[in-house]
N, C-alpha and C positions, 0 to 999 in steps of 0.2 A: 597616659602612656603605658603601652604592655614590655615589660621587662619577661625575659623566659632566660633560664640557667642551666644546662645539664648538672645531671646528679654522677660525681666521679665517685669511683671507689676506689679504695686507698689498695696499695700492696697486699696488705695483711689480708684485706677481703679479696680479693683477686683472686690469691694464694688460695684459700680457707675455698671459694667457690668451686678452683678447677680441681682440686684435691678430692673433697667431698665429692664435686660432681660424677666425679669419675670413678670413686666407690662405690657408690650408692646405683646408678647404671650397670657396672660390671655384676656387685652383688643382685642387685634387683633383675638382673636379665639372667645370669648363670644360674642361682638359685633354684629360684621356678622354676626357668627350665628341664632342669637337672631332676625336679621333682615333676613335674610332667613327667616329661619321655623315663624316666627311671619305674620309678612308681607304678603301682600297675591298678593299685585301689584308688575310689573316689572322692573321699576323704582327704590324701593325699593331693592331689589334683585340685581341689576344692583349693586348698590351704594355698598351694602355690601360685594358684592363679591370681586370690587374693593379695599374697604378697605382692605380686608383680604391681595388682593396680594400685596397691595405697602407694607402692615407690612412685609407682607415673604419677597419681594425680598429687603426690608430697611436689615434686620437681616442677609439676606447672603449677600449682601455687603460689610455689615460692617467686616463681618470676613472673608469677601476674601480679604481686604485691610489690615487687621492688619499687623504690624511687624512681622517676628518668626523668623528670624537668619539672622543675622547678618556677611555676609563673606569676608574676603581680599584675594585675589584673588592676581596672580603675577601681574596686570596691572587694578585690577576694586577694588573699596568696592561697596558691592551686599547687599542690603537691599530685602532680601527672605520673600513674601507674598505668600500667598495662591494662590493670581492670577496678576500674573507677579512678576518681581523684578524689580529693580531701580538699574542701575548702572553710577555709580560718577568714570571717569578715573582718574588717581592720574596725567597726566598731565593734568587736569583742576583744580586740585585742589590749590589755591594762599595760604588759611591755613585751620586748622584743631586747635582746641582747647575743653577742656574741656566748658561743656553747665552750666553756677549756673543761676538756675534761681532765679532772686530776686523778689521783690517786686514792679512787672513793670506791668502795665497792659497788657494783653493780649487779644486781639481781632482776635475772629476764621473768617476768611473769606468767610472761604469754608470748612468745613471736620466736623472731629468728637471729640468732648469734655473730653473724658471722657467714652464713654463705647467702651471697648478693647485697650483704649489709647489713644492717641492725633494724630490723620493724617488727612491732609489736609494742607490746605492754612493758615497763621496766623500774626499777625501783632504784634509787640510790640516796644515802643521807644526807645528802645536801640540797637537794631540790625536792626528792619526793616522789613520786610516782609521774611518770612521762610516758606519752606513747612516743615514740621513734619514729624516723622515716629517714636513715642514715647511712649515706655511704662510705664516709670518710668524716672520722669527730675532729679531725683535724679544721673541717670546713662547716664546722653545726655551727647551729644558732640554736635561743631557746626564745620559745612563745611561748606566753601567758598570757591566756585568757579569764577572762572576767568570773567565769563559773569555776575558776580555781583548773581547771587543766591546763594542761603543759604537754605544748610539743615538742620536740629538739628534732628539727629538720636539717637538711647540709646541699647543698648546692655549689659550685664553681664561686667567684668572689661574693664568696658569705657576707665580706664586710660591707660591700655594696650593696647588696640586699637588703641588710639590716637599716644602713641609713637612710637607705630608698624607702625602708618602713615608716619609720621614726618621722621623716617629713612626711609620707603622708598621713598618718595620726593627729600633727600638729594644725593640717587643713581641716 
């Protein structure tokens, strides 16, 4: 049986996305431009134009990476992105538990904070180094795989998920 779950984002990333988004756009568009059309040397012009592309292709990144469903598959869970999925075999999986995040610090290694959610690489002293794929920790779970990685994914009823795991592990 195929289970699929949208991936929500919580307030706080909501917020943190439209905020940013619309920084990053106004600065990434006004900028450049401003050094185009102003500017009259190539150097100038060089530089602005480059600014403009690393903001575009920073902004379609980020949303080719987000989460967006969440699927259990007879043999995989599928973390479904814009550009590729992730898939975790349920024989590598050692366990599978609901994610509380507490009051641990958190140190991003590699990924995203905060706008569209939490993906990438991340560290904290109670679990260790995790990759992310997180829209709201309110609804993560963490997976542990056999080679010692760890994911902390989050989906609509997490809990259901989890135990949808957990039985199929046990088959």
């Amino acid at each position: 049986m195929i289970i699929e779950e949208r991936v929500e984002r919580s307030q706080y990333v909501k917020l943190i996305t439209w905020i940013v988004s619309f920084i990053i756009l106004i600065a990434g568009i006004v900028f450049p431009v401003l050094i185009l059309w102003v500017n009259q040397d190539m150097m100038s012009k060089v530089i602005g134009a480059s600014v403009l592309c690393l903001i575009f292709f920073t902004l379609i990144f980020t949303v080719a990476y987000q989460p967006r469903k969440l699927i259990l598959s007879e043999t995989h869970i599928i973390m479904e992105r814009i550009l590729g999925q992730v898939y975790i075999s349920y024989s590598d999986i050692t366990d599978i538990s609901l994610y509380h995040r507490e009051n641990v610090a958190e140190i991003r290694i590699f990924g995203i904070g905060g706008l569209g959610g939490y993906i990438g690489k991340f560290y904290n002293s109670k679990i260790g180094f995790y990759t992310a794929y997180v829209g709201d920790y309110s609804q993560a779970f963490l997976i542990k795989i056999n080679n010692r990685e760890k994911y902390v994914m989050s989906c609509r009823h997490a809990e259901k998920i989890v135990e949808e795991v957990k039985s199929r592990l046990k088959q």
